[in-house]
ZAVEXRO-299645 format. One record per residue (C-alpha): x, y negated, z; residue in three letters. Coordinates in steps of 0.001 Angstrom, whole numbers, plus 500000, padded with zeros to 6 digits. Each point is the difference from the previous one (the first is absolute). Example, Ala and Ser with C-alpha at 12.3 -4.5 7.8 and 13.67 -1.06 7.14 Angstrom:
BEGIN
[rec [512300; 504500; 507800]; 'Ala'],
[rec [501370; 496560; 499340]; 'Ser'],
END
This chain:
BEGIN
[rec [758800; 951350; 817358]; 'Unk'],
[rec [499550; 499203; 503458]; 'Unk'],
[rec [499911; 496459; 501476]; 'Unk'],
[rec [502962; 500682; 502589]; 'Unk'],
[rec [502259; 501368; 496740]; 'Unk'],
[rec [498735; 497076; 497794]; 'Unk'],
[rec [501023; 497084; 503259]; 'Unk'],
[rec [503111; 502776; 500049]; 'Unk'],
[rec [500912; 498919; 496106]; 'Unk'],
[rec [499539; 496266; 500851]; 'Unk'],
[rec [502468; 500160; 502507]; 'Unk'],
[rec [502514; 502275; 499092]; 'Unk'],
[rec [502462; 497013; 498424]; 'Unk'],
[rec [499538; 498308; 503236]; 'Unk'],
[rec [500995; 503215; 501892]; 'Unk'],
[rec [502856; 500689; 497827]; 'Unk'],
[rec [501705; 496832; 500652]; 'Unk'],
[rec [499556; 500264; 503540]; 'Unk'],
[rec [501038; 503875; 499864]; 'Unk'],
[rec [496958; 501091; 501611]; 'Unk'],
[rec [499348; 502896; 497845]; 'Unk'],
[rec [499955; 503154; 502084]; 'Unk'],
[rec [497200; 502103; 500288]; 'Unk'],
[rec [499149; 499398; 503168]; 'Unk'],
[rec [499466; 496287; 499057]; 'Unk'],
[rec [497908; 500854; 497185]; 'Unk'],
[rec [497910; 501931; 502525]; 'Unk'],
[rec [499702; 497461; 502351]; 'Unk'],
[rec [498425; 497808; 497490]; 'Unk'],
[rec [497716; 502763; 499005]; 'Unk'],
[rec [498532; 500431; 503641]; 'Unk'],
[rec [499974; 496208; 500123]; 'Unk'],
[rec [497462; 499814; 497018]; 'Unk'],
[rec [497509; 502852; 500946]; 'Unk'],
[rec [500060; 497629; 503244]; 'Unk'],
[rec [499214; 497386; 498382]; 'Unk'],
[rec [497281; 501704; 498244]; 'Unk'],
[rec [498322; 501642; 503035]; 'Unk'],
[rec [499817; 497040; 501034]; 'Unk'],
[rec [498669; 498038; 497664]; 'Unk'],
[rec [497205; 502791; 499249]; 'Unk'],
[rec [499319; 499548; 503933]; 'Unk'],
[rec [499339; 496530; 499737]; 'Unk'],
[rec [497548; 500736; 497339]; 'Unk'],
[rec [498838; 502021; 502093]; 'Unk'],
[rec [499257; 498347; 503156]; 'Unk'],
[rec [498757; 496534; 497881]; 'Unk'],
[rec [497450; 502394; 498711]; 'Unk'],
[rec [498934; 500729; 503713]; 'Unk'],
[rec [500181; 496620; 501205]; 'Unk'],
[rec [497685; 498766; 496748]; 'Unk'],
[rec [497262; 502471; 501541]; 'Unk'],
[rec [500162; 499119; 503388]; 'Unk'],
[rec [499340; 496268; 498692]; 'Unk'],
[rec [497258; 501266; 498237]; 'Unk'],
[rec [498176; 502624; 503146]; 'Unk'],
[rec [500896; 496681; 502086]; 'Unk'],
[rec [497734; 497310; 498047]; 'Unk'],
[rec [497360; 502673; 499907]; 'Unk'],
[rec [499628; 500548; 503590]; 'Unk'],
[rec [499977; 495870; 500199]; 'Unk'],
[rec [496919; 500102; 497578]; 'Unk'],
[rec [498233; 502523; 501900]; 'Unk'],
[rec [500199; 503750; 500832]; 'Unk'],
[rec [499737; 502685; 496892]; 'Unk'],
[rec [497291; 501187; 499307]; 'Unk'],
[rec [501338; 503062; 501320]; 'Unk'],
[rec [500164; 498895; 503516]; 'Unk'],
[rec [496402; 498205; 499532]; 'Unk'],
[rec [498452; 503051; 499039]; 'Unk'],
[rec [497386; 501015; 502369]; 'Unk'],
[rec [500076; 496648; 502068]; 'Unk'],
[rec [496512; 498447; 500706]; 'Unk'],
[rec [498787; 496587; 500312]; 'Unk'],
[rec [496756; 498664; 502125]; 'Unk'],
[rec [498367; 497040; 499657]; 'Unk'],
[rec [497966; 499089; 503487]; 'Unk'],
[rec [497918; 497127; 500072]; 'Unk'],
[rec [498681; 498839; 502860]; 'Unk'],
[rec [498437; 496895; 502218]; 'Unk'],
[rec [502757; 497323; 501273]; 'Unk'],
[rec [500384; 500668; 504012]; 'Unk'],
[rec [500945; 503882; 499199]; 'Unk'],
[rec [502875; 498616; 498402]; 'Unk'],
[rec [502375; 500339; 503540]; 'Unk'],
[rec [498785; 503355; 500416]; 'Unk'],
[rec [500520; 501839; 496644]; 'Unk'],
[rec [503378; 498752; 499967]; 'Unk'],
[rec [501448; 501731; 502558]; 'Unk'],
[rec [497645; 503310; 499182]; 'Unk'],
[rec [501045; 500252; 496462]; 'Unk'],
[rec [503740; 500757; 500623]; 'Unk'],
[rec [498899; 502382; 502486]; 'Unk'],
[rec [497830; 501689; 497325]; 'Unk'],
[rec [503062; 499814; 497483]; 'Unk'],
[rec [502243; 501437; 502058]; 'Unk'],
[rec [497970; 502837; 501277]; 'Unk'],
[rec [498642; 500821; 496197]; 'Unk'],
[rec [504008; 500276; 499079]; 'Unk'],
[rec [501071; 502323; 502411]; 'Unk'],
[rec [496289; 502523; 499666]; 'Unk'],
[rec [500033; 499646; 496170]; 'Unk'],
[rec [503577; 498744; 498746]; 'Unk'],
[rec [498292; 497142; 497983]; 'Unk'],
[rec [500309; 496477; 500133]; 'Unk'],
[rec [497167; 497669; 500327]; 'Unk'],
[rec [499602; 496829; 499598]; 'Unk'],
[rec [497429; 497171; 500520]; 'Unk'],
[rec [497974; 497038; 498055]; 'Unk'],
[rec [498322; 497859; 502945]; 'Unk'],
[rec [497392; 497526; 499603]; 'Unk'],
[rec [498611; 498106; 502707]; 'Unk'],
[rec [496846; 497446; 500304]; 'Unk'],
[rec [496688; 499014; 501221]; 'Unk'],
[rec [497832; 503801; 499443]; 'Unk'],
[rec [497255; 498334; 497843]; 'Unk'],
[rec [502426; 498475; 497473]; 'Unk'],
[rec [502059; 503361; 499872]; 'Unk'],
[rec [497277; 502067; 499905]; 'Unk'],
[rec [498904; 497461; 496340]; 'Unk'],
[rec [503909; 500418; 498937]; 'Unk'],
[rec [499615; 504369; 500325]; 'Unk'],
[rec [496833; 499584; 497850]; 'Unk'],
[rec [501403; 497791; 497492]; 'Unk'],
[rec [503280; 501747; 499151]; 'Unk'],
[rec [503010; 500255; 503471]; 'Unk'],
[rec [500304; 503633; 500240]; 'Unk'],
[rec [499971; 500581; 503027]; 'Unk'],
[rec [500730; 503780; 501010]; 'Unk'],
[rec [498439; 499386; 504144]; 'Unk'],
[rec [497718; 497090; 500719]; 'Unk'],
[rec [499926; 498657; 503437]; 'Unk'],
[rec [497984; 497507; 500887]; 'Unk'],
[rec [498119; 498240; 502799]; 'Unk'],
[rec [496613; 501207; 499191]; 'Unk'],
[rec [498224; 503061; 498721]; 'Unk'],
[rec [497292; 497778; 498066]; 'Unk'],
[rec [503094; 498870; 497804]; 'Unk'],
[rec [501244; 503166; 499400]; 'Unk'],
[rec [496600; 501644; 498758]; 'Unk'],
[rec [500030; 496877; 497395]; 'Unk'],
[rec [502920; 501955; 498596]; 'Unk'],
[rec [498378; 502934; 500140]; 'Unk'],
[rec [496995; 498287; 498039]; 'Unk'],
[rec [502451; 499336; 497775]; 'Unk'],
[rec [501049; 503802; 499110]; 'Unk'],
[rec [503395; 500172; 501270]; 'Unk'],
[rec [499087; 501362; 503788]; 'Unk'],
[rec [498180; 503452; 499679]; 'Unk'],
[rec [496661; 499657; 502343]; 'Unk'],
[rec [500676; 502267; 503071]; 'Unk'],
[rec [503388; 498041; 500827]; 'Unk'],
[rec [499298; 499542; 503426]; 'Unk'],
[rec [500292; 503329; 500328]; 'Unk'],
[rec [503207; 500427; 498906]; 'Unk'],
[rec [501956; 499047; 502933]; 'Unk'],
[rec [499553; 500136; 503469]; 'Unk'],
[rec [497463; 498018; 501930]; 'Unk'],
[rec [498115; 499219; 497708]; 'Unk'],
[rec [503257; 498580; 497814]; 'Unk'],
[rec [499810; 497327; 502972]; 'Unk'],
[rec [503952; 499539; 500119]; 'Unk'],
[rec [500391; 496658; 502040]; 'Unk'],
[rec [497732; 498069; 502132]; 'Unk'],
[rec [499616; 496886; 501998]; 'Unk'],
[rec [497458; 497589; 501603]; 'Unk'],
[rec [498793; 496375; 499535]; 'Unk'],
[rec [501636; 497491; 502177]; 'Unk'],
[rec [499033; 496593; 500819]; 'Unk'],
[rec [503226; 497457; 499694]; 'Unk'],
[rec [499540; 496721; 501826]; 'Unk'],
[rec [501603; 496960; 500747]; 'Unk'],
[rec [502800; 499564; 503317]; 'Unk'],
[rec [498739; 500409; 503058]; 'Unk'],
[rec [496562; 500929; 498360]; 'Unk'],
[rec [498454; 496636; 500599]; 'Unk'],
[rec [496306; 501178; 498983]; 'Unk'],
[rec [500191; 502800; 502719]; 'Unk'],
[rec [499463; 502746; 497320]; 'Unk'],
[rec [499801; 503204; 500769]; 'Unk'],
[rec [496863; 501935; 498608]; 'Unk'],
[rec [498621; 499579; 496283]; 'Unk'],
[rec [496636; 498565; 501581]; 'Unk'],
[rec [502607; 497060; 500482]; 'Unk'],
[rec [500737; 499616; 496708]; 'Unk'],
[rec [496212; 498677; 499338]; 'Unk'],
[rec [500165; 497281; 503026]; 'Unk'],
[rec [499615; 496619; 498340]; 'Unk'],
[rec [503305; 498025; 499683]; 'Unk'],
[rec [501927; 503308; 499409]; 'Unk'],
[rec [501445; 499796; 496412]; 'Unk'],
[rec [500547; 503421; 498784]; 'Unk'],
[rec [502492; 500934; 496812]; 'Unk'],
[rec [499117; 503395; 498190]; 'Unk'],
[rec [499800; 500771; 496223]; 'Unk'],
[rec [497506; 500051; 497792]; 'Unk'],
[rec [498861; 503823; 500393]; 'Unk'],
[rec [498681; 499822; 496214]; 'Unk'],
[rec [503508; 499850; 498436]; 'Unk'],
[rec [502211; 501661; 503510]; 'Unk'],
[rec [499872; 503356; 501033]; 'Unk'],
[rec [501475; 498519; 503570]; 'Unk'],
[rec [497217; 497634; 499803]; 'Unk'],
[rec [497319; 502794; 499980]; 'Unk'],
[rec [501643; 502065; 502724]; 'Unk'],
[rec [499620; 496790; 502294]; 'Unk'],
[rec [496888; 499738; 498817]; 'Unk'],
[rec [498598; 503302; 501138]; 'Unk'],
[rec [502218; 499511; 503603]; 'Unk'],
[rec [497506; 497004; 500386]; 'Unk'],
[rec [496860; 501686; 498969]; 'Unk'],
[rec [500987; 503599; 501636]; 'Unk'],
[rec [500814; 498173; 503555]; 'Unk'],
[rec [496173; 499828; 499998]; 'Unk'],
[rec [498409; 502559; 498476]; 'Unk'],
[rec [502899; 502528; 502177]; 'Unk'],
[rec [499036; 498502; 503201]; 'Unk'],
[rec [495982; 500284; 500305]; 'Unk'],
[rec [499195; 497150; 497793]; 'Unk'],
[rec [497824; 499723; 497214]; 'Unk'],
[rec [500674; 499365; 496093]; 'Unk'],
[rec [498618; 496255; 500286]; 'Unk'],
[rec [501981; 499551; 502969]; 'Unk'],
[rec [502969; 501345; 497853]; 'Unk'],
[rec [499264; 497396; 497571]; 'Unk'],
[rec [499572; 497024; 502074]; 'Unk'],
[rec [502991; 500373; 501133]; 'Unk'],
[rec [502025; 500618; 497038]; 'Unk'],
[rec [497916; 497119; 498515]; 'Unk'],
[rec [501182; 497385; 502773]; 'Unk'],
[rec [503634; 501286; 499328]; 'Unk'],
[rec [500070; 499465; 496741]; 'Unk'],
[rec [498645; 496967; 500208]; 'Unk'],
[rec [502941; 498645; 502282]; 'Unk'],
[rec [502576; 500693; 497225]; 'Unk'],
[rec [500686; 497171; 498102]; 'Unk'],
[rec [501544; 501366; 497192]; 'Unk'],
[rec [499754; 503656; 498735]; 'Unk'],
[rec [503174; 500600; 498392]; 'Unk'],
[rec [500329; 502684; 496960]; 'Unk'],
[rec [502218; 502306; 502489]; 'Unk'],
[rec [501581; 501169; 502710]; 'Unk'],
[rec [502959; 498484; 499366]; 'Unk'],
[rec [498830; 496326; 498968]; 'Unk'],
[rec [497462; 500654; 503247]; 'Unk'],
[rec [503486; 500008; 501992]; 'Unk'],
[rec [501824; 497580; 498064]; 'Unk'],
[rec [496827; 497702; 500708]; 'Unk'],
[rec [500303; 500355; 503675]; 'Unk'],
[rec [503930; 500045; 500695]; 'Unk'],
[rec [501167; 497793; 497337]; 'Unk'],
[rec [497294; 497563; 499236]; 'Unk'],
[rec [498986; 499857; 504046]; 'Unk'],
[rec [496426; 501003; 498707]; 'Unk'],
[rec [497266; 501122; 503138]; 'Unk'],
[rec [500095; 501424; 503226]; 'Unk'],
[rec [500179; 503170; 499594]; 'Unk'],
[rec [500703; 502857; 496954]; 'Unk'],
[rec [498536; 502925; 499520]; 'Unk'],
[rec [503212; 502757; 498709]; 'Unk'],
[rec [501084; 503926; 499871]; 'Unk'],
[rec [501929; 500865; 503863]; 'Unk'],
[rec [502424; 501268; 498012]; 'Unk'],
[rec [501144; 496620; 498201]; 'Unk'],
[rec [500221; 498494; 503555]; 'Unk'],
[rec [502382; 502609; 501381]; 'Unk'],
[rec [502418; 499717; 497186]; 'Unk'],
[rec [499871; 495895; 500465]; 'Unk'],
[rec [501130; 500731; 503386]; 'Unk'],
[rec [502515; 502556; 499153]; 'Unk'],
[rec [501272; 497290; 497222]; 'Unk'],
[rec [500642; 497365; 503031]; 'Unk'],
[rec [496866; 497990; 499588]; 'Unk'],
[rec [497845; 499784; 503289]; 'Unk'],
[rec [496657; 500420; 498698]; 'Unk'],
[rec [497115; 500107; 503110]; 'Unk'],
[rec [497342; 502198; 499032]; 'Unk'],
[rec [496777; 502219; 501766]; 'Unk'],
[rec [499100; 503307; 498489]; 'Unk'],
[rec [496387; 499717; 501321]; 'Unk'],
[rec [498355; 503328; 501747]; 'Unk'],
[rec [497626; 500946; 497416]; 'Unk'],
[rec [501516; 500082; 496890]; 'Unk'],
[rec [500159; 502075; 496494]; 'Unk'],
[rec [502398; 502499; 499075]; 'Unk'],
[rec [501848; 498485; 496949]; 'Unk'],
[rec [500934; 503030; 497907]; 'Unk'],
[rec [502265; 500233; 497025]; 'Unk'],
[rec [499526; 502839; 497247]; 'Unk'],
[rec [503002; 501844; 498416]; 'Unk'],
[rec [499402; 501302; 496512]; 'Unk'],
[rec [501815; 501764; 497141]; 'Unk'],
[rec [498975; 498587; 496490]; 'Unk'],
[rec [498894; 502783; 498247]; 'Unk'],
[rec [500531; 498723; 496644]; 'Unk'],
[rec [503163; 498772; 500448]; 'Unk'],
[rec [501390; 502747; 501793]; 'Unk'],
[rec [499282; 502255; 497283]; 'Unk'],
[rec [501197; 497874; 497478]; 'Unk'],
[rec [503744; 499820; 501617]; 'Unk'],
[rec [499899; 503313; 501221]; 'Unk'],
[rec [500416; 498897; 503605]; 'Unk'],
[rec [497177; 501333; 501965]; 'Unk'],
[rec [502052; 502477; 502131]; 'Unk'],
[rec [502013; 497331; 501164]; 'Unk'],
[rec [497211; 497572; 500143]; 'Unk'],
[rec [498056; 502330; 502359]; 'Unk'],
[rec [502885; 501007; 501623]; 'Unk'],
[rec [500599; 495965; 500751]; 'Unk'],
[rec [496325; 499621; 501282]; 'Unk'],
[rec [500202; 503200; 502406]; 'Unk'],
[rec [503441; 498510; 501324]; 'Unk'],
[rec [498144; 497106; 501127]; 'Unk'],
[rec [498325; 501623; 502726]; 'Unk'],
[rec [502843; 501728; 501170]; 'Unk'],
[rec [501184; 498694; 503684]; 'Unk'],
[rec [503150; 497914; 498485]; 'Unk'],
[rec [498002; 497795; 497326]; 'Unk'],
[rec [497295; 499422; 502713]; 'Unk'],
[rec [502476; 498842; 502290]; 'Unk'],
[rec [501657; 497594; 497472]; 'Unk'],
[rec [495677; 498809; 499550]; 'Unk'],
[rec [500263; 499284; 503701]; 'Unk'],
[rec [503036; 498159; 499691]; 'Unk'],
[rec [498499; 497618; 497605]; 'Unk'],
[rec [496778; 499169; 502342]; 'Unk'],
[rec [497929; 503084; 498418]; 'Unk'],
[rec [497871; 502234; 502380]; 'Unk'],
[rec [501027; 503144; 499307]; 'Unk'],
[rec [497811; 503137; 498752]; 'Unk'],
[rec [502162; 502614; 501537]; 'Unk'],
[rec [499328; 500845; 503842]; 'Unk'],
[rec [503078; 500712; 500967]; 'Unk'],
[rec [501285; 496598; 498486]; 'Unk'],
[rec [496769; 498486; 501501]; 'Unk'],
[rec [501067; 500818; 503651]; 'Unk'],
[rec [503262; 499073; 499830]; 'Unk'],
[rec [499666; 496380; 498949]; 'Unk'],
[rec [496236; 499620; 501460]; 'Unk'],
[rec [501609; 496991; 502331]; 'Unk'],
[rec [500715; 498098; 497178]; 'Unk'],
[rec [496433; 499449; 498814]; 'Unk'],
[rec [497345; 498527; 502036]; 'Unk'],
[rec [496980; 502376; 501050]; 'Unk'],
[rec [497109; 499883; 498014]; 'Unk'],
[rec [496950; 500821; 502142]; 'Unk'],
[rec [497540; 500427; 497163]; 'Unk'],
[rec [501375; 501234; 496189]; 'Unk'],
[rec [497758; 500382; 497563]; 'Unk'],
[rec [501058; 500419; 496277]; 'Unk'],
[rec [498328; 499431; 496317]; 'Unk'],
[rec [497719; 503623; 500441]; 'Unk'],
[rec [498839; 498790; 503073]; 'Unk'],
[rec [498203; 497081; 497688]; 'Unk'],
[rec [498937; 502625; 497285]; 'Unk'],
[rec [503236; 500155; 498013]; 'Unk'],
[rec [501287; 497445; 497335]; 'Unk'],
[rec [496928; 500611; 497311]; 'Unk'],
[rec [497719; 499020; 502533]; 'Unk'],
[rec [502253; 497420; 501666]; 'Unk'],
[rec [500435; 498713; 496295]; 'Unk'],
[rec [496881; 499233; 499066]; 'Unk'],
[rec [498808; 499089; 503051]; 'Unk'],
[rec [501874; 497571; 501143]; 'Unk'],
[rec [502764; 499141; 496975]; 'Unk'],
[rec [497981; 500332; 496438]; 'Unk'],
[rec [498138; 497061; 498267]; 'Unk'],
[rec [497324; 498951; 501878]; 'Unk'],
[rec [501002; 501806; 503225]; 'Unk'],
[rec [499984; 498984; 503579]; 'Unk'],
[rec [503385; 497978; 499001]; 'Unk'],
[rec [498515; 497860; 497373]; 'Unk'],
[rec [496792; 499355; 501986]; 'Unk'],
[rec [501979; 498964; 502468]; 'Unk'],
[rec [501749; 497592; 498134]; 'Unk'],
[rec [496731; 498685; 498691]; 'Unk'],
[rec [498780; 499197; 503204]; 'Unk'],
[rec [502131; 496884; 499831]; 'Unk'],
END
């Protein structure tokens, strides 16, 4: 029996004494109850719905399905601290572009520090899919290491040189020891602040500005090292790096002058600090390898988009976002068009010029070199 006849039964006294028994009554109540049912059976229904809507909801909260995921890649770059401004504004660029040639996301790890202590974290475990860093001596330590396949210079453009600067001298207002040349860095009374070019890869590269100002200009290796010697000498302190070198000199009130990467300076300036410096006429090209991890990249199955990442870094737009953060760009074009924003520099001469980092190395840097002798000297 249906449930309409059976609620029909129930009522039927009721109707009676109220002499509401024609058919059409009865019928009424019949379409009444299949309404009732429809639309209780659409409630059902649409509670059903809303339950998985609830669930698809919480879901995307947690994260994306795997389904959307699928194909996505991640990078990990690791690189030295004053990139930092740069690679931020390049990576979206990168993203963006990646999306709309290959419809896939990617996304980006980014570590940032001094190069020699994130060259030692690559080696001892941060997988780091592109290595930047402010020095190619740090980068073949990685490759010593077996996670850089020798011939990576040749991997990329220009030698994989993907940003460059120059060493700048920093001094105090109104530049009260009249500096202006490194030979015045080794007048008595001058108090110079540098690191301590055993344990800073800035350290070295002011280092070898000192030394090449000589050797690049007619003069002779002990000239080169009399110099450097009498430089040295006038720092009182030799910080472990860069950045205590700076903190040493700004903070603490430390010397008279301080030895520091052009690039560093520029983005003081563009930060609102008024910072008087002299990027001195002879000087050394400070160049910063890019490198894809070879390891690594094959172990996340990102070297297309690793190597895509280091070619993008040379185009025009990231060179111009290098600029931007006080980095003298590789790229002509970009070259010209901000060349009034960086001080000439009559005479560049870079790390091959001194016989390339395994000579410069052991030369001037390993155990017993011209560094430690020079500290001996007392």
């Amino acid at each position: 029996m249906h449930l309409w006849q059976k609620i029909t039964q129930l009522k039927a006294p009721i109707l009676r004494s109220q002499q509401l028994t024609s058919w059409l009554q009865v019928g009424s109540l019949k379409r009444f109850v299949s309404l009732f049912l429809v639309g209780v059976s659409l409630s059902v229904a649409i509670a059903a719905c809303s339950g998985g809507n609830t669930n698809n909801t919480a879901s995307s909260a947690g994260g994306a399905s795997p389904a959307a995921n699928k194909g996505d890649v991640e990078l990990t770059l690791v690189s030295f601290a004053v990139t930092k401004a740069a690679h931020e504004k390049i990576i979206p660029q990168f993203v963006e572009q990646w999306k709309k040639e290959h419809n896939q996301n990617v996304s980006f790890k980014q570590s940032y520090a001094g190069s020699g202590t994130q060259a030692r974290a690559v080696i001892d475990g941060l997988e780091a899919d592109v290595l930047h860093l402010a020095l190619a001596l740090d980068t073949k330590k990685v490759e010593k290491a077996g996670l850089i396949q020798a011939g990576w210079e040749k991997e990329a453009p220009n030698d994989a040189i993907v940003s460059k600067s120059v060493a700048a001298i920093v001094t105090r207002e109104g530049n009260p020891k009249g500096i202006k040349t490194w030979e015045d860095l080794a007048k008595p009374g001058v108090k110079v602040i540098t690191a301590n070019p055993k344990t800073s890869g800035g350290a070295r590269w002011n280092f070898l500005a000192v030394w090449g100002s000589v050797t690049k200009t007619g003069g002779d290796e002990k000239k080169a090292l009399d110099l450097t010697t009498k430089v040295i000498k006038n720092a009182p302190v030799l910080p472990k790096d860069a950045r205590e070198a700076t903190d040493a000199f700004f903070k603490q009130g430390q010397g008279d002058a301080l030895i520091n990467y052009e690039n560093e300076m520029i983005l003081a300036k563009q930060n609102g600090k008024d910072v008087p410096y002299i990027v001195p006429d002879v000087n050394i090209s400070i160049d910063n390898p890019i490198a894809v991890v070879d390891k690594n990249v094959d172990k996340h199955g990102t070297r297309e988009v690793a190597e895509a990442f280091v070619k993008y870094l040379y185009t025009p737009e990231a060179q111009r976002e290098f600029a931007k953060a006080g980095f003298r760009p590789i790229d002509p074009t970009v070259a010209k068009e901000v060349e009034k924003d960086f001080p000439q520099v009559k005479t560049l001469f870079t790390v091959q010029d001194l016989g390339g980092w395994d000579t410069v190395q052991k030369q001037f840097f390993d155990d017993g070199a011209a560094f430690d002798k020079i500290q001996a000297k007392g």
